[in-house]
C-alpha positions in Angstrom: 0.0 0.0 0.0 1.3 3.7 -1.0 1.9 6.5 1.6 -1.1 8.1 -0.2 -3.2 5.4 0.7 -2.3 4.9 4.0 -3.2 8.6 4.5 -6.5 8.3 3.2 -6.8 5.1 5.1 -6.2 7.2 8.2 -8.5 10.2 7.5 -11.3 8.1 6.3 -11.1 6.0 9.7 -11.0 9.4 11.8 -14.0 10.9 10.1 -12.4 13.5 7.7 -15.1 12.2 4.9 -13.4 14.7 2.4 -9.9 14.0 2.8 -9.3 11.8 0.0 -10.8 14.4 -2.6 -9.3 16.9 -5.2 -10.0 20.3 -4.5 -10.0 23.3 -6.8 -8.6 26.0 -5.6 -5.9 26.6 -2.5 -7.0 30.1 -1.1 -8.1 29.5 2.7 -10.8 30.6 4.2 -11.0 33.9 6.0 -9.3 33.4 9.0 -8.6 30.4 9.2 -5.3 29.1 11.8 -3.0 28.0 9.2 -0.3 27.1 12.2 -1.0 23.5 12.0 -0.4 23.4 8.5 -4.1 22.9 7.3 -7.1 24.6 8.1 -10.5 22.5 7.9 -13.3 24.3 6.4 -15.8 26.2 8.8 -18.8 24.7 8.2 -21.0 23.9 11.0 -21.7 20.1 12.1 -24.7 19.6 14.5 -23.6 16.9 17.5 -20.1 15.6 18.6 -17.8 13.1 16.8 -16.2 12.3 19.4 -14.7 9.1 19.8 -13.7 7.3 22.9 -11.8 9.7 25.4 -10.5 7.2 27.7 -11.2 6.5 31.7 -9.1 9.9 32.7 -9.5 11.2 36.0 -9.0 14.7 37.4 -5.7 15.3 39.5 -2.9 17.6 39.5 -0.3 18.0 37.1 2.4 15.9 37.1 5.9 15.9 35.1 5.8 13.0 33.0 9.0 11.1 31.5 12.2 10.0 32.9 15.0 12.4 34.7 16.7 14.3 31.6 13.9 13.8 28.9 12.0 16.6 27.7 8.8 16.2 25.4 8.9 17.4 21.7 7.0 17.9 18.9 7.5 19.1 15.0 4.8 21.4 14.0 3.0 19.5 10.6 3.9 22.6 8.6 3.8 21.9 4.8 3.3 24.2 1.8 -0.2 23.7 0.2 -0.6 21.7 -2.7 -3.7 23.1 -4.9 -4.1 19.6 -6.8 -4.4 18.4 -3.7 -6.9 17.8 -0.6 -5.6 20.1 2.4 -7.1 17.7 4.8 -4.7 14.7 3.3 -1.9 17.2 3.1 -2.7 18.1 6.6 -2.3 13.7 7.7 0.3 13.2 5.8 2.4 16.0 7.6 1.6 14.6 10.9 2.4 11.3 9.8 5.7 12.4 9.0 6.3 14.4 12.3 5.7 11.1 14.1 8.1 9.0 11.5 11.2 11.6 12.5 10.9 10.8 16.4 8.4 13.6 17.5 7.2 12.4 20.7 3.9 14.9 20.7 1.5 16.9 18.1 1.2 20.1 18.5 -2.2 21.5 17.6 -2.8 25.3 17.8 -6.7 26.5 16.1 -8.9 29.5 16.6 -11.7 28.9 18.4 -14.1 30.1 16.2 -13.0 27.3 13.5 -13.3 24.9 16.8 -16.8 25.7 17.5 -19.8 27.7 16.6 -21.5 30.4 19.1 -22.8 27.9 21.5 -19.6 26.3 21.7 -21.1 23.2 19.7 -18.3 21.7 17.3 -17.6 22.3 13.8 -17.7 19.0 12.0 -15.1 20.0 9.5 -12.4 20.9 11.5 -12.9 18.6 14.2 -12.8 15.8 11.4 -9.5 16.9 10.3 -8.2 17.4 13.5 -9.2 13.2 14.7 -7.5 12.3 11.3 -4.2 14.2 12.4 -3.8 13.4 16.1 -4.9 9.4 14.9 -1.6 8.1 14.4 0.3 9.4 17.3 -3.0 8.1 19.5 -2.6 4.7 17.8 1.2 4.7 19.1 0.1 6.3 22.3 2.1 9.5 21.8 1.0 13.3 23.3 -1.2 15.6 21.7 -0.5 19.4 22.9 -3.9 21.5 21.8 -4.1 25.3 22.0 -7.5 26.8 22.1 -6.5 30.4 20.4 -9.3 32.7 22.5 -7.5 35.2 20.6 -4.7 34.9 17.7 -2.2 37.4 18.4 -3.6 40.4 17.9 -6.9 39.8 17.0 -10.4 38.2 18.0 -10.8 34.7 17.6 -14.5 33.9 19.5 -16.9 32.6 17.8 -19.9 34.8 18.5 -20.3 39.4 18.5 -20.5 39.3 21.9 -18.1 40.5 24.6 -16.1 37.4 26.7 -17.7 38.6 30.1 -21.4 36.9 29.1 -22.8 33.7 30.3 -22.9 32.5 27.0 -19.4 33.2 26.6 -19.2 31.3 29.6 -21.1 28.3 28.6 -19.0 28.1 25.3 -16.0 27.7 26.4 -16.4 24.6 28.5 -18.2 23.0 25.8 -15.5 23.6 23.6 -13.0 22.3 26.3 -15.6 19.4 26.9 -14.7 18.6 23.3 -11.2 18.3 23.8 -10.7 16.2 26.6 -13.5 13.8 24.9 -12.0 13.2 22.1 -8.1 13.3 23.1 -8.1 13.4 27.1 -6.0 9.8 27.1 -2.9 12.2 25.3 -3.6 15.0 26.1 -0.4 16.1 27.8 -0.8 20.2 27.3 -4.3 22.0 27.3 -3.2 25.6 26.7 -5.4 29.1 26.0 -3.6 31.5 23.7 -2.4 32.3 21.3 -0.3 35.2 22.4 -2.5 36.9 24.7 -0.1 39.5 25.2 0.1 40.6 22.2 -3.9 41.4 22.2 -4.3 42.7 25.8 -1.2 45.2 25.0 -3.5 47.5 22.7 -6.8 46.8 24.5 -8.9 48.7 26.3 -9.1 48.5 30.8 -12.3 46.8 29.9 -11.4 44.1 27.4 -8.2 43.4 29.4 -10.3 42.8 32.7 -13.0 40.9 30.1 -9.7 38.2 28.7 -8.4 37.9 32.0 -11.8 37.1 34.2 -12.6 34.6 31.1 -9.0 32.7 30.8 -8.8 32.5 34.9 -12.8 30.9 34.7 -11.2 28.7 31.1 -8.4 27.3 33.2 -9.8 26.5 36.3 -12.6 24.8 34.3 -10.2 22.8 32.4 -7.9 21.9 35.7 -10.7 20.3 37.6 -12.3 18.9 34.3 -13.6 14.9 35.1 -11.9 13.7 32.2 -8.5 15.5 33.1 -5.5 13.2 33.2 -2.6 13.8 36.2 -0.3 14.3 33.1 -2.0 17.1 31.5 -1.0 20.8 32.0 -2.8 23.6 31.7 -1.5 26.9 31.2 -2.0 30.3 29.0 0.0 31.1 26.1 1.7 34.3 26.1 5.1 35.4 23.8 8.7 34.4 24.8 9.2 37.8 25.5 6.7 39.0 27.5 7.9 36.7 30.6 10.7 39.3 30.8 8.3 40.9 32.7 6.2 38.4 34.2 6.1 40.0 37.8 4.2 43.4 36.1 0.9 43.3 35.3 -0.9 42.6 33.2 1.2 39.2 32.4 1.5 38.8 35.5 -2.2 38.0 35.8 -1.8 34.9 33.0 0.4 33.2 35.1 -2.3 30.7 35.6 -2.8 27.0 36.3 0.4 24.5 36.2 2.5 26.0 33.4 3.5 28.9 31.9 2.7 28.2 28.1 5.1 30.9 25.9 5.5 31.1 21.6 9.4 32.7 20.5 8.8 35.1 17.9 12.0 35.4 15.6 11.0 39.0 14.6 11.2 42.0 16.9 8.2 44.7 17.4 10.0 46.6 14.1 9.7 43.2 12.2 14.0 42.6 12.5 15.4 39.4 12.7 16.7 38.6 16.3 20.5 37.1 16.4 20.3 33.3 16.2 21.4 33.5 19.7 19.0 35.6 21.1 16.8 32.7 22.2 19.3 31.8 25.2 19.0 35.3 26.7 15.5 35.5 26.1 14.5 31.6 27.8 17.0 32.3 30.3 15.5 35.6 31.0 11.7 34.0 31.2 13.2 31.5 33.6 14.4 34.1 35.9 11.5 35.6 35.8 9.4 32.9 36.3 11.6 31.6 39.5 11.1 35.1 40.9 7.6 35.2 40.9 5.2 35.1 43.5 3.2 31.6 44.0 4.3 28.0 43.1 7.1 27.9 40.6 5.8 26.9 36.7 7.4 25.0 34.3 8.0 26.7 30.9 6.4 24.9 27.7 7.9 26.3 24.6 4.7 25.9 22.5 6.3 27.6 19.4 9.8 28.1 18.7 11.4 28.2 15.3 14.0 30.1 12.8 13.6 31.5 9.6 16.3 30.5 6.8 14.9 33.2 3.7 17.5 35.5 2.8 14.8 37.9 2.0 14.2 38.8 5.8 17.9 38.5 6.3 18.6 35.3 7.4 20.2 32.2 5.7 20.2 28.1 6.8 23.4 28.4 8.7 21.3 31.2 11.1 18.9 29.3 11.5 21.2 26.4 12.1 22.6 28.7 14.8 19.7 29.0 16.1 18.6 25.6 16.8 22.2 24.9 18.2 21.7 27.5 20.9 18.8 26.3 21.4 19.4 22.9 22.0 22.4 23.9 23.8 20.6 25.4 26.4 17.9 22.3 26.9 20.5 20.3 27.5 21.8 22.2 30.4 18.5 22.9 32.1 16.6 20.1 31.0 14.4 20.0 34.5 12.9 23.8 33.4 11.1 22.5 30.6 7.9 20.7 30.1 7.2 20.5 26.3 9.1 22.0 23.8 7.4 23.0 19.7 9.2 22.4 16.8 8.1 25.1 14.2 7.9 23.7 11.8 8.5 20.7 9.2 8.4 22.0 6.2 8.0 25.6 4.6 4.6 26.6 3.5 2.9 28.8 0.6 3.1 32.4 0.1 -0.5 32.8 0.0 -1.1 30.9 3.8 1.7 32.7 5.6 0.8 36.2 3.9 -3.2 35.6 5.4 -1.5 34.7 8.9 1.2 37.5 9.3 -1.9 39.8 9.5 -2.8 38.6 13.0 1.0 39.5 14.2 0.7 43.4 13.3 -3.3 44.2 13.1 -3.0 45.3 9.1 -1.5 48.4 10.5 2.1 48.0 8.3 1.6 46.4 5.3 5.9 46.6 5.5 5.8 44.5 9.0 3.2 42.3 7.6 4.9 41.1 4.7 8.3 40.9 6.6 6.3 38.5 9.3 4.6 36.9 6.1 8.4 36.3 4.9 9.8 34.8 7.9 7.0 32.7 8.7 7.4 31.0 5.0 10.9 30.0 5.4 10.6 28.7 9.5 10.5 24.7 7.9 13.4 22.6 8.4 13.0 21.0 5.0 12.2 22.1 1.5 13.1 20.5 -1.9 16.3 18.9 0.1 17.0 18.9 4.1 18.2 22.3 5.6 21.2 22.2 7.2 19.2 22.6 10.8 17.4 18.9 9.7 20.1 16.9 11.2 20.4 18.7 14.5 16.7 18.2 14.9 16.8 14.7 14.3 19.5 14.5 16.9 17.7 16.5 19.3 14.6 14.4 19.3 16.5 11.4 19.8 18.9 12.8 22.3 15.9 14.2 24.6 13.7 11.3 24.8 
C-alpha cells in the first residue's frame, strides 16, 4: 500500500469524509489558523464526533517522562498543494512528524474554527483534527492542543459578543468538553492562547479585565475537568518575550494554572530578525523571571519556537542552524525547566497561507511589517526541496531528549 493510501486510510477512519478528494482552488478561508499546517473548512456540524476519550480522572499536574527527557514535537507545517486535498496534506504532515521521532503533536486552532457560538463543534475541522492526532494516538504518543481565544492580535471567538457573558461562559467549557472527549488519554498540554499579550497590549481597561476574568474561569474549568488526566498541563499562552516581565501586570495575571505556556517570535516589534542566539538570553531571562515570581514555581512549555532561513528577511540556513544549536544547547543544560518543547515547523509553506497569517502579528496596520512576518513565517520549515542544514540537528535533538 502507498503513503497516499495509508493517509486516506487514516483520514477516512478518523472521520475526515473529504480527505481523499481533489480540490479546486488553494486560497483558505477567511481566517482560518493555518499554524498546524491545514485549516478545515468552517462549516457547522450539529452533534459531537467524538470518539472514545478514555477513563481519565481529574488530579494535578504531574511531570511526565524520565530524569533528563524533555517532550517534543514538530509542528506538521507543509506548503499547500492546490491539486491536492488540504485535509490529506494536513495527515500526511503529521504522519511524518511522528516518523522523525516527534514524541507529541502540537495543535494550535482559533476557536471560532473549533466551535460555533454555543460552543457546539464544527464538524469540519474537528474531522480533520481526529485524522491528524490518529496516528500518534494509535502509538500512544501526546497531543498538545491550543484553544486560540485570541490569535495574536486579533479576535478569535466565535460569537459578536463580549467574553464577560454567560454565553461566553457556557462556550468555552463546551468547547473544552470537546477536547478532553475526544483526546483526554494524550492530552499532555491543554493551553489558552495564542499570544495573549500581544492582544491585551492594545486593549482597552475593559477588554483586558473581560480576557483575563474569562481565561482564569477557562483554566480553572479545564484543571478540575472529570476527564483530566494527572499528566495534562494547563496553562496560557503568552510570547517568549513578554515573561521578561512576568512580575508586572498585566502578564503577571496569566500566570495561571500549572504552566506557563510561551510562543518565541523570531522577529522583533520593528519586524527585524533577532540574532540566532538571542533565544538563550530571552528563555534564560523567562526562567528568571518565572523563578522570581510570586506563587508556586511553573514550568516553561515552549509551545512555538522556530528560525527563519529566507534571505529575503535576512537570514540564511546556517542562522537558522545557529539557532537551533543555541537552542538545544541550552535544553540540554536545564533540562528540568522545561515541560514540552514546539518544533516550528516541518516544512516551509505557501506564500498565500503565511501572507493571510502575518496579519494577525501586526493588526494590518504596516503592510511593511506584515509582509516581513509573512516572509519569515514561509521560510521557519526545516526542509524544502532537500533537508536544511538545521534537519540533522533536529533529528539529533529528538533522539537525544527522549
Amino acid at each position: 500500500m502507498d503513503p497516499r493510501t495509508i493517509v486516506c486510510v487514516l483520514a477516512v477512519a478518523a472521520g475526515a469524509f473529504g480527505a481523499c478528494t481533489r480540490v479546486e482552488s488553494a486560497s483558505p478561508s477567511p481566517g482560518v489558523s493555518l499554524d498546524g499546517g491545514a485549516a478545515g473548512e468552517s462549516t457547522g456540524g450539529a452533534g459531537s464526533l467524538a470518539g472514545d476519550g478514555g477513563d481519565g480522572s481529574s488530579g494535578e499536574y504531574g511531570a511526565g517522562g524520565a530524569p533528563g527527557t524533555i517532550e517534543l514535537g514538530v509542528w506538521p507545517t507543509f506548503a499547500a498543494d492546490p491539486d491536492e486535498s488540504r485535509d490529506v496534506q494536513a495527515v500526511l504532515a503529521a504522519v511524518s512528524s511522528l516518523s522523525i521521532g516527534a514524541s507529541t503533536l502540537p495543535i494550535a486552532e482559533r476557536w471560532e474554527q473549533l466551535s460555533g457560538a454555543t460552543g457546539s463543534p464544527r464538524a469540519a475541522t474537528w474531522s480533520r483534527l481526529d485524522a491528524m492526532t490518529k496516528p500518534f494516538r494509535d502509538r500512544g504518543a501526546g497531543v498538545a492542543f491550543c484553544i486560540d481565544i485570541v490569535d495574536r492580535t486579533q479576535r478569535a471567538w466565535p460569537f459578536t459578543g463580549e467574553l464577560d457573558s454567560p454565553s461566553a461562559t457556557s462556550a468555552i467549557e463546551r468547547t473544552i468538553d470537546e477536547v478532553f472527549a475526544r483526546y483526554s488519554a494524550q492530552l499532555s498540554h491543554l493551553c489558552l492562547g495564542y499570544e495573549l499579550d500581544r492582544y491585551l497590549a492594545p486593549a482597552s481597561k475593559d477588554d483586558q479585565d473581560r480576557l483575563l476574568e474569562f481565561s482564569k474561569h477557562a483554566v480553572d474549568y479545564a484543571r478540575h475537568h472529570p476527564q483530566r488526566r494527572a499528566q495534562t498541563a494547563i496553562g496560557v499562552a503568552v510570547s517568549l518575550q513578554s515573561l521578561r516581565e512576568a512580575s508586572r501586570s498585566p502578564v503577571a495575571e496569566l500566570l495561571l494554572g500549572d504552566e506557563v505556556v510561551a510562543v518565541y517570535d523570531p522577529l522583533d516589534e520593528r519586524g527585524a530578525l533577532k540574532p540566532p542566539e538571542s533565544v538563550v538570553d530571552e528563555l534564560t531571562a523567562a526562567l528568571d523571571a518565572l523563578a522570581a515570581a510570586a506563587g508556586p514555581k511553573l514550568t516553561l512549555t515552549l509551545f512555538e519556537v522556530g528560525y527563519p532561513s529566507s534571505k529575503a528577511v535576512g537570514s540564511s540556513e546556517r542562522q537558522q542552524l545557529a539557532y537551533f544549536n543555541a537552542l538545544f544547547g541550552l535544553l540540554d543544560t536545564r533540562r528540568g525547566d522545561f515541560g514540552f518543547v514546539g518544533v516550528y515547523g516541518l516544512a516551509d509553506r505557501a506564500a498565500g497561507d503565511c501572507q493571510a497569517e502575518a496579519l494577525a502579528f501586526t493588526g494590518d496596520s504596516d503592510p511593511e511589517l506584515t509582509q516581513a512576518w509573512a516572509t519569515a513565517r514561509c521560510s521557519m520549515g526545516l526542509r524544502a526541496e532537500n533537508d536544511k542544514l538545521a534537519w540533522p540537528e533536529l533529528t539529533a535533538a529528538l533522539s537525544r531528549f527522549r
